[in-house]
C-alpha positions as CSV (number, residue, x, y, z in Angstrom):
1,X,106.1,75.5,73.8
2,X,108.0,77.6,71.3
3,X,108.8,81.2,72.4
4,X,107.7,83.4,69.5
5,X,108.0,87.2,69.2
6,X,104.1,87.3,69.5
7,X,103.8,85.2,72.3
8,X,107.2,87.4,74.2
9,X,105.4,90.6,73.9
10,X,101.4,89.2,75.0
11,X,103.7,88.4,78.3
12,X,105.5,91.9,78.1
13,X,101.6,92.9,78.2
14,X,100.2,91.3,81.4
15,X,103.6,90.5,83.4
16,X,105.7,93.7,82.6
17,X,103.4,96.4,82.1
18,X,105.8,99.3,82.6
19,X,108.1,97.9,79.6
20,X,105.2,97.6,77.3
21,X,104.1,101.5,78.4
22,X,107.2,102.6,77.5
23,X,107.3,100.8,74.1
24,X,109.5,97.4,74.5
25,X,108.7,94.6,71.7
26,X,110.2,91.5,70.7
27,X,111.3,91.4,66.8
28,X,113.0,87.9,66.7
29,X,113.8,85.3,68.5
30,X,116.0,81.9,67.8
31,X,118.2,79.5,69.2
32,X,120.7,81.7,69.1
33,X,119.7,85.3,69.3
34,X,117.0,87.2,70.4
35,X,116.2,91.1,69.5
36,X,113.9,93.5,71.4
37,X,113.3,97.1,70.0
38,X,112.2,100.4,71.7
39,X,112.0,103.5,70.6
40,X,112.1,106.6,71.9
41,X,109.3,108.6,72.8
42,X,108.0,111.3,75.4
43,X,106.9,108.2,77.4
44,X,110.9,106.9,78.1
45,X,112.4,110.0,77.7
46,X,115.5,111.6,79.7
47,X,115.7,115.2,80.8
48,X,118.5,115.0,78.5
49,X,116.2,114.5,75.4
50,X,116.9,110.8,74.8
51,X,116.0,107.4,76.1
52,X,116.0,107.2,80.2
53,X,118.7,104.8,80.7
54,X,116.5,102.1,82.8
55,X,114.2,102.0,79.6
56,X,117.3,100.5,77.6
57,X,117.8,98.6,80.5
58,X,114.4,97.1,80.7
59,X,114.9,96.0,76.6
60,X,118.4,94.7,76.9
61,X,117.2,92.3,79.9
62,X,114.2,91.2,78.1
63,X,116.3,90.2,75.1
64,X,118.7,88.1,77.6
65,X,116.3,86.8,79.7
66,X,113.6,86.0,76.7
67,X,116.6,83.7,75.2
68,X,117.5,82.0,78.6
69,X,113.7,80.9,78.7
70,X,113.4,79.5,75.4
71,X,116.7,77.8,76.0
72,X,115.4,76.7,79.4
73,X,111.9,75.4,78.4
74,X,113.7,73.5,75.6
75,X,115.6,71.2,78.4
76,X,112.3,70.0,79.7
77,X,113.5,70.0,83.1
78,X,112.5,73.1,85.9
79,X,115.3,75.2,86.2
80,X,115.1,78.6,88.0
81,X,116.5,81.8,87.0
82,X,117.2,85.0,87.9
83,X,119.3,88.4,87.5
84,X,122.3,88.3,90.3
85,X,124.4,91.4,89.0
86,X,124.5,93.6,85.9
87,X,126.7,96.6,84.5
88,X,126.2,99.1,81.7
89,X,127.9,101.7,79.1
90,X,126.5,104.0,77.4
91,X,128.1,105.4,74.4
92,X,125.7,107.6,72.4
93,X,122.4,109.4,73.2
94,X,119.9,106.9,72.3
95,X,117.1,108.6,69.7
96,X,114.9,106.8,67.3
97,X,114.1,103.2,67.5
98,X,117.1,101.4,69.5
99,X,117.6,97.5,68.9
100,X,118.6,95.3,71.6
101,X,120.5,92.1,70.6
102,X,121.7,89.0,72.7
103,X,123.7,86.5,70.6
104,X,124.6,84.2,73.7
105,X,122.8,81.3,73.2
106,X,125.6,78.8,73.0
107,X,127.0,80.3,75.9
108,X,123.4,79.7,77.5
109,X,123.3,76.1,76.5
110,X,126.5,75.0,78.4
111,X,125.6,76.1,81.3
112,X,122.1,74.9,81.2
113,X,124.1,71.7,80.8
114,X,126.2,72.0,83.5
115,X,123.7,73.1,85.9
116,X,121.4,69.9,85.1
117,X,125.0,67.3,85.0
118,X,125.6,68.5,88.4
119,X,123.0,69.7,90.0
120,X,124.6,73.1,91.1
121,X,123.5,76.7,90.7
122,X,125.6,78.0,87.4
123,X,126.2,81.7,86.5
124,X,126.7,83.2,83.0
125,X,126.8,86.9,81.5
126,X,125.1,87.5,78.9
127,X,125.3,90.8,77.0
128,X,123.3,92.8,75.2
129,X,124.4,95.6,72.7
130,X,121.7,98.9,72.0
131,X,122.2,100.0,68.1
132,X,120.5,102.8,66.8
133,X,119.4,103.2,63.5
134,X,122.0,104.4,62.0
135,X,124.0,101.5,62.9
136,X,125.8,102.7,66.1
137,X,126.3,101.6,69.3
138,X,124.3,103.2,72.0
139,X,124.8,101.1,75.0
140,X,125.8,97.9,76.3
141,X,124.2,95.8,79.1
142,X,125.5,92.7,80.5
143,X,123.3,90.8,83.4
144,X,124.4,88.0,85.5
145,X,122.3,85.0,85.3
146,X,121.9,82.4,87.9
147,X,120.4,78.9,86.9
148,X,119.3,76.3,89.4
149,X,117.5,73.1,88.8
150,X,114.6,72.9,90.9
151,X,114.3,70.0,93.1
């Protein structure tokens, strides 16, 4: 099945109903990138007047972990995932519509490979970079995969 922008956010609907409250929405999605978009509103906001921080959060993993499933399902085999570790920055107030982008997919790839060669749980970090629309950097995200092939 190919992963489609339309098909990501019916699942943000029934599976992750919190990040579709507070406004997240897949924009594009390929083999190599995937971008998720929120935008601020009194639904996400801060006391601080800008996006709560676990809002960005919720985008910036979508648009890692939207990739790693395409990538995944495009392998054919069962492979498990899931989010061992991940860090932030944040660098600007985030106001307006924020874009998440993840551009790892070659980086996802090879370890998919390695983790069906040998058999092994892999890890990766992938990142995730918040621009707003003026073109700035608002935060940063990176999330610590773990891949297993399922027996």
């Amino acid at each position: 099945m190919n992963l489609t922008p339309r098909k990501l956010n019916s699942y943000i609907i029934f599976k992750l109903p919190a990040a579709y409250i507070c406004g997240v929405r897949t924009k594009y999605i390929d083999n190599q990138k995937c971008m998720v978009s929120v935008k601020y509103r009194w639904i996400n906001q801060n006391p601080f007047k800008s996006m709560f921080w676990a809002v960005q959060g919720m985008a910036a993993e979508f648009s890692t972990g939207a990739l790693m499933t395409s990538k995944i399902q495009s392998t054919g085999k069962r492979i498990s995932m899931l989010v061992t570790s991940n860090h932030a920055r944040f660098t600007k107030k985030a106001i307006g519509r924020i874009q998440f982008t993840c551009n790892d997919g070659d980086l996802i790839d090879d370890v998919l490979t390695k983790a069906i060669e040998s058999g092994e749980g892999q890890t990766i970090e992938l990142k995730s970079i918040g621009i707003d629309e003026q073109g700035d950097e608002v935060s940063s995200f990176v999330f610590e995969w773990s891949v297993k092939l399922k027996s």
